[in-house]
C-alpha positions in Angstrom: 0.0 0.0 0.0 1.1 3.9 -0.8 0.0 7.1 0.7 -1.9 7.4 -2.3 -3.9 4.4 -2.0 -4.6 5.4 1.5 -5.5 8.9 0.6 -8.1 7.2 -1.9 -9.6 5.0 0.9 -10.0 7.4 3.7 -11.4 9.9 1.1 -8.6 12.1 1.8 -6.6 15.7 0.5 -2.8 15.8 -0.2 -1.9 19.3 1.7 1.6 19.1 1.1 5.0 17.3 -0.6 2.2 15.9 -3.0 5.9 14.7 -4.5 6.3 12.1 -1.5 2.8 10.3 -2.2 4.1 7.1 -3.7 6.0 6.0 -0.2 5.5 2.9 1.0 3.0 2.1 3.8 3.5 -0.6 6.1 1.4 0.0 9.5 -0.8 3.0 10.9 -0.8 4.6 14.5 -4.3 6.7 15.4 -3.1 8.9 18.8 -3.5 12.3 19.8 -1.0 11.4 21.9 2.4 11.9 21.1 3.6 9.4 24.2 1.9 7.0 22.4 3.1 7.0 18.9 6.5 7.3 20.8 6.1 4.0 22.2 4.4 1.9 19.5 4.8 3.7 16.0 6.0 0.7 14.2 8.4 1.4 10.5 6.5 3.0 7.8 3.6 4.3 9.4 0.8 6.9 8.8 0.4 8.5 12.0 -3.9 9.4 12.3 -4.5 12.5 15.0 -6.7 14.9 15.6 -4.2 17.0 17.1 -2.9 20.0 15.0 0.5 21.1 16.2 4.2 21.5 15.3 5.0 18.6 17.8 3.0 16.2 16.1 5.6 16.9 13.0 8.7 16.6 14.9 7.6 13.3 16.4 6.8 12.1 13.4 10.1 13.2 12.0 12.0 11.7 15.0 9.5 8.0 14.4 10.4 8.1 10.8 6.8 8.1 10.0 5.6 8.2 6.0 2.6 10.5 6.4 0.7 12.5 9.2 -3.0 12.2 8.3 -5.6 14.8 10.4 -9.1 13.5 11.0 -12.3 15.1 11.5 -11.1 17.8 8.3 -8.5 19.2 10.3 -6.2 21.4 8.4 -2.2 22.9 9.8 -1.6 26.3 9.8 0.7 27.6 6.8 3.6 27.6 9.3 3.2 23.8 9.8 3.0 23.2 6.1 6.2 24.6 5.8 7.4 22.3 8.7 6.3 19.4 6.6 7.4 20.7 3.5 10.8 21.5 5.2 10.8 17.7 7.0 9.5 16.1 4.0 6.7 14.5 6.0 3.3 14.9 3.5 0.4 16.2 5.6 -2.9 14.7 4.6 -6.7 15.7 5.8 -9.8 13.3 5.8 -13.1 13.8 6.8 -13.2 10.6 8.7 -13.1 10.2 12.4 -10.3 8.4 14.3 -12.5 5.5 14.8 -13.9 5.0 11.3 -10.3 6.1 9.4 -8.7 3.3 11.2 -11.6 1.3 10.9 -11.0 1.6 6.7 -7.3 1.5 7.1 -7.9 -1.9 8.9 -10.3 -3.8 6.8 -8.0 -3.1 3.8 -5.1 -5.2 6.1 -3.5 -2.3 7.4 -2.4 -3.1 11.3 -1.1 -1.7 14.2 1.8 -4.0 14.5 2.1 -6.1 17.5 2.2 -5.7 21.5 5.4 -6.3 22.9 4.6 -8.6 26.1 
């Protein structure tokens, strides 16, 4: 799976490095807390929040994550747009919720990864 093909699924918008679409998806992470993707983003992830700040883009940097995606039509201010641009970390927007974007993600055979212990 791409970040294209997960941009078609969740009905989703490209908002920036529309260059960086064809990466490789392996797993997904839905958090709004950055803890959490911390402790169990797993390699070549989307990371799914609903939370809209700089920090969510320099975790994701420091996780190596392939795309942030925003639920509920949440859409970064121009100077986190840059931040992605600048990181190379395309920032995507669907209309889904949490629940039901990972929900889609999941029946396509997109997981989580597994709990350690």
């Amino acid at each position: 799976m791409t970040v294209n093909d997960v941009i078609k699924l969740l009905d989703a918008t490209a908002l920036t490095c529309e260059d960086k679409l064809d990466r490789e998806v392996m797993s997904a992470c839905g958090s709004d807390m950055m803890s959490d993707v911390l402790a169990f983003a797993k390699c070549k992830c989307v990371l799914l929040t609903g939370l809209c700040n700089p920090q969510v883009i320099r975790t994701a940097e420091m996780m190596d994550i392939v795309c942030i995606i925003f639920v509920r039509g949440k859409r970064p201010d121009p100077a986190m747009m840059e931040l992605s641009e600048e990181m190379e970390i395309p920032l995507i927007a669907t209309p889904h919720r949490m629940f039901s974007a990972c929900g889609i993600l999941y029946e396509t055979g997109l997981r989580g990864g597994e709990m350690d212990g």
